[in-house]
C-alpha positions as CSV (number, residue, x, y, z in Angstrom):
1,X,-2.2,-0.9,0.2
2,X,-0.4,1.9,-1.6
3,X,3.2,2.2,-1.7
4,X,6.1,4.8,-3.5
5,X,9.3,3.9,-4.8
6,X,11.7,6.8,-4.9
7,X,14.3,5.5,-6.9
8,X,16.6,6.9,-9.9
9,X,17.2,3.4,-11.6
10,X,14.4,3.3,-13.7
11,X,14.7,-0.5,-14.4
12,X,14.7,-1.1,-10.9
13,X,11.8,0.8,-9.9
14,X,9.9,-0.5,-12.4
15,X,10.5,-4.6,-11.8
16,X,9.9,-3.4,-7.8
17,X,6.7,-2.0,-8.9
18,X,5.5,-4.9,-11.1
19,X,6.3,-7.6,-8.3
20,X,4.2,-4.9,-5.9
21,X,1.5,-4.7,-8.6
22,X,1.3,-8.6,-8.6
23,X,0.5,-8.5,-5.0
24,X,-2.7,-6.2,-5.2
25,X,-0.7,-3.0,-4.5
26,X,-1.4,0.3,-5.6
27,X,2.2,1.5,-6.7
28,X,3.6,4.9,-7.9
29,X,7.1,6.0,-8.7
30,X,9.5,8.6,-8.2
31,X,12.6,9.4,-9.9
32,X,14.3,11.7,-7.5
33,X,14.1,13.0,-4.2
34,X,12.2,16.0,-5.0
35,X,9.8,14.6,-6.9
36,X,9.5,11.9,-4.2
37,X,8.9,14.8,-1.5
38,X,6.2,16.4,-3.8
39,X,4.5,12.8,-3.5
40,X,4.0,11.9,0.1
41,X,3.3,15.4,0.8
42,X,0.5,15.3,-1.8
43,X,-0.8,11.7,-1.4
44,X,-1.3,9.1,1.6
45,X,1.0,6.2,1.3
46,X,1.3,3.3,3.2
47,X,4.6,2.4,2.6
48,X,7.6,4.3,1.1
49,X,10.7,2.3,-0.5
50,X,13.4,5.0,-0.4
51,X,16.6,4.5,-2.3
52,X,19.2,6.3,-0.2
53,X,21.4,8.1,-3.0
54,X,19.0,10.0,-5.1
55,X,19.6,12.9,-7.1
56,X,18.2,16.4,-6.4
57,X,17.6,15.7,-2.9
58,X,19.2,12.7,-0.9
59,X,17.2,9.8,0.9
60,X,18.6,10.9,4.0
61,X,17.4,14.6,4.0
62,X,14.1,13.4,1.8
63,X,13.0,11.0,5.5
64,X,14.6,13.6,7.4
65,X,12.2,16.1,6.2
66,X,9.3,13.5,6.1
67,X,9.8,13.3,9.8
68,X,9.9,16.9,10.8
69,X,7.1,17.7,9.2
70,X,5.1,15.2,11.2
71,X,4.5,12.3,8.3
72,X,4.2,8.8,10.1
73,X,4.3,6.8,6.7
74,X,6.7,4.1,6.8
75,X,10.0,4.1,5.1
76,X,11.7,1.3,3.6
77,X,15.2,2.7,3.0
78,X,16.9,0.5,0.2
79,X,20.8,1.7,-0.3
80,X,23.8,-0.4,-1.7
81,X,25.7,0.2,1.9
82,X,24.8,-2.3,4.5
83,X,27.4,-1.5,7.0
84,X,26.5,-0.9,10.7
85,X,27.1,2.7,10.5
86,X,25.0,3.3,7.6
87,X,22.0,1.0,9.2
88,X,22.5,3.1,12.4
89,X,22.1,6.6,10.0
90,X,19.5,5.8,8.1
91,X,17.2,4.7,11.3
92,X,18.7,7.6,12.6
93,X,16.9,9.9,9.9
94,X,13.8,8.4,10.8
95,X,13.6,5.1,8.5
96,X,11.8,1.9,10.0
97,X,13.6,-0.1,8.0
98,X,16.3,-0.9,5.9
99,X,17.7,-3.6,3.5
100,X,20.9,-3.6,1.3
101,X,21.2,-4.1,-2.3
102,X,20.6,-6.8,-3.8
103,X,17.6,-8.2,-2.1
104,X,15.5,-11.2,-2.3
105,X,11.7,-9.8,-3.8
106,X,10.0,-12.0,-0.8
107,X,11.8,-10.0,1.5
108,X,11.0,-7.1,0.3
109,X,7.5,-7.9,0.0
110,X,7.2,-9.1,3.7
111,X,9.1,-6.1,4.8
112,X,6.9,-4.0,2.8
113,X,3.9,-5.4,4.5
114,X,5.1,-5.5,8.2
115,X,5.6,-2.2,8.2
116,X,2.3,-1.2,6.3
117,X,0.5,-3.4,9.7
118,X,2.8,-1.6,11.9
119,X,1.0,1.9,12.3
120,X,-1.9,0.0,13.8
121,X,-0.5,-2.8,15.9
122,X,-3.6,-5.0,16.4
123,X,-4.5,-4.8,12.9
124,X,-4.0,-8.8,11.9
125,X,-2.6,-9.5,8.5
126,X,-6.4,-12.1,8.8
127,X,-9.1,-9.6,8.2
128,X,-12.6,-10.9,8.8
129,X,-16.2,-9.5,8.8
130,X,-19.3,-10.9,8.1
131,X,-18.4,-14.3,7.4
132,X,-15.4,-12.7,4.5
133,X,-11.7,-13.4,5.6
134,X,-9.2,-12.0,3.4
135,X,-5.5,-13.5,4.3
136,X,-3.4,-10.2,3.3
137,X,-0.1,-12.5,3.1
138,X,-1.0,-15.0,0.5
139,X,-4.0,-12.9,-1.0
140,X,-7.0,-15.6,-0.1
141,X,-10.2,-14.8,0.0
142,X,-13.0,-17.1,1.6
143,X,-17.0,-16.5,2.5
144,X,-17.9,-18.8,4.9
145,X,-15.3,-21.3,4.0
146,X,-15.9,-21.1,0.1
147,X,-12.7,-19.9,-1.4
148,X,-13.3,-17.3,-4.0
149,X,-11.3,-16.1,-6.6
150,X,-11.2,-12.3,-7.0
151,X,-8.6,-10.3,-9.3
152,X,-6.1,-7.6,-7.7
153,X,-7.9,-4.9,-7.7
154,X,-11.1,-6.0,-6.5
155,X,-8.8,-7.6,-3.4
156,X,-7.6,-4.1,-2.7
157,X,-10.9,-2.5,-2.9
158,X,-11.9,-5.7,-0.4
159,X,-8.8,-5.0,1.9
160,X,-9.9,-1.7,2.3
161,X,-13.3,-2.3,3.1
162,X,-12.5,-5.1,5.2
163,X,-9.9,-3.0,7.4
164,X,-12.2,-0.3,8.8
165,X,-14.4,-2.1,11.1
166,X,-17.9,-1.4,9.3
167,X,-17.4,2.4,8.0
168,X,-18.3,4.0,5.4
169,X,-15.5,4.7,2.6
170,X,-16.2,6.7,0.1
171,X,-15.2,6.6,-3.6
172,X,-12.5,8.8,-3.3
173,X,-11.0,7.3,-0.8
174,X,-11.1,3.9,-2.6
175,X,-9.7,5.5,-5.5
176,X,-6.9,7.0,-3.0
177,X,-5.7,3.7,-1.7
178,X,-5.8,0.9,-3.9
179,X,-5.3,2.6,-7.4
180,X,-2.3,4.4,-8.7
181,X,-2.1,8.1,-9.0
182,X,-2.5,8.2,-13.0
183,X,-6.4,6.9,-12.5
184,X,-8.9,9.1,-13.6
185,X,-11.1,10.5,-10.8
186,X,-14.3,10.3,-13.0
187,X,-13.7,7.2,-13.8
188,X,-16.6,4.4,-13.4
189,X,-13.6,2.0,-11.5
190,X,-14.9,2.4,-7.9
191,X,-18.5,1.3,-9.0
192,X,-17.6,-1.5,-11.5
193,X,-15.0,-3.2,-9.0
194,X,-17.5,-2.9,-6.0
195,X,-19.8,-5.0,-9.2
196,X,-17.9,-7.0,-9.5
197,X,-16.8,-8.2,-5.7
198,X,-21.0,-8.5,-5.1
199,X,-21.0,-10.9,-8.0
200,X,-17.9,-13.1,-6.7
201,X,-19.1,-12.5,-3.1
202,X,-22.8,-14.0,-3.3
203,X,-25.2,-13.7,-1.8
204,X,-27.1,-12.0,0.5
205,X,-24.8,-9.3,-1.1
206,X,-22.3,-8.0,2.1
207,X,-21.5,-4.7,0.7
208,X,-24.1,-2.1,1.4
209,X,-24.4,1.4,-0.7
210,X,-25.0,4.5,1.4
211,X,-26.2,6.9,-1.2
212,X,-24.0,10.3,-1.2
213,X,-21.7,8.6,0.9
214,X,-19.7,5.4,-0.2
215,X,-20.0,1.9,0.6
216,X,-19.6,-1.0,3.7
217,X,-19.5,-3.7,4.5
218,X,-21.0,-3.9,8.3
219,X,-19.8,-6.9,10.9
């Protein structure tokens, strides 16, 4: 899952994004709402956490402008108003949700991945091919009812895999939605995480290589 936080506190983006991080999330950050609009116009994110007053450009006009030109991604709006008519706004601007400051972290988490399943509604937060089920909620992993211990990143490269039904997904697109923005494109961390899952995995190995094109795991 990859997610943006479009927030001017600095602090506070950056505990949100270690708390995301902890939970296998691929998390960038935004300090305004230009820079935030330069972001999910560039990139496919999963979820956006949108703080409401942002300089340069406000939360409101930032979703606003998300929605007219035709992004779906979700938006989070976080703001320090909790009022009736400020929930009734912000959902007006196009947010899906929206939670008041301060917040519980376990709420935000939960929100953050409801909304994330919400885009496809008979995507189950179990995800299960070929005898690997990957429980998104509490990040478990089992192969036929051995419970294996995989670090975050090779759980997001999994999640991926596991959620497209038996295509192929190239390197790029690994690299797109389980690592930040700042990873190097030539790096080698596609190839040594998909390693790495066929060693914790077993055997017969479950994720297949299709040369020039990516890799799979088929049902």
């Amino acid at each position: 899952m990859r997610v943006l936080i479009i927030e001017d506190y600095e602090e506070m983006a950056d505990v949100i994004a270690r708390g995301l991080r902890r939970e296998g999330m691929a998390v960038d950050i935004a300090s305004d709402g230009e820079a935030g609009w330069f972001k999910v116009s560039v990139y496919d994110y999963d979820v956006v956490i949108l703080d409401r007053d942002l300089p340069l450009l406000h939360g409101d006009d930032l979703c606003l402008r998300m929605r007219n030109e035709g992004l779906t991604t979700r938006v989070l709006m976080l703001t320090a108003t909790s009022g009736p008519r400020e929930v009734a706004h912000g959902l007006g601007v196009g947010a899906d949700d929206y939670l008041a400051k301060p917040f519980d972290f376990l709420e935000l988490t939960a929100r953050v991945r409801a909304l994330a399943r919400r885009p496809e509604p008979t995507l189950s937060p179990i995800l299960e091919v070929a005898g690997i089920r990957l429980d998104t909620g509490n990040r478990m992993v089992t192969r036929d009812g051995r419970h294996i211990h995989l670090a975050r990143k090779e759980i997001g490269v999994l999640e991926v895999l596991l959620s497209v039904n038996g295509r192929v997904v190239g390197a790029e697109e690994l690299l797109d939605r389980a690592w930040d923005e700042d990873v190097d494109p030539s790096t080698t961390a596609v190839r040594t995480s998909i390693k790495k899952l066929r060693q914790h995995l077993g055997e017969p190995n479950p994720i297949e290589t299709i040369v020039g094109a990516g890799y799979r795991i088929a049902p």
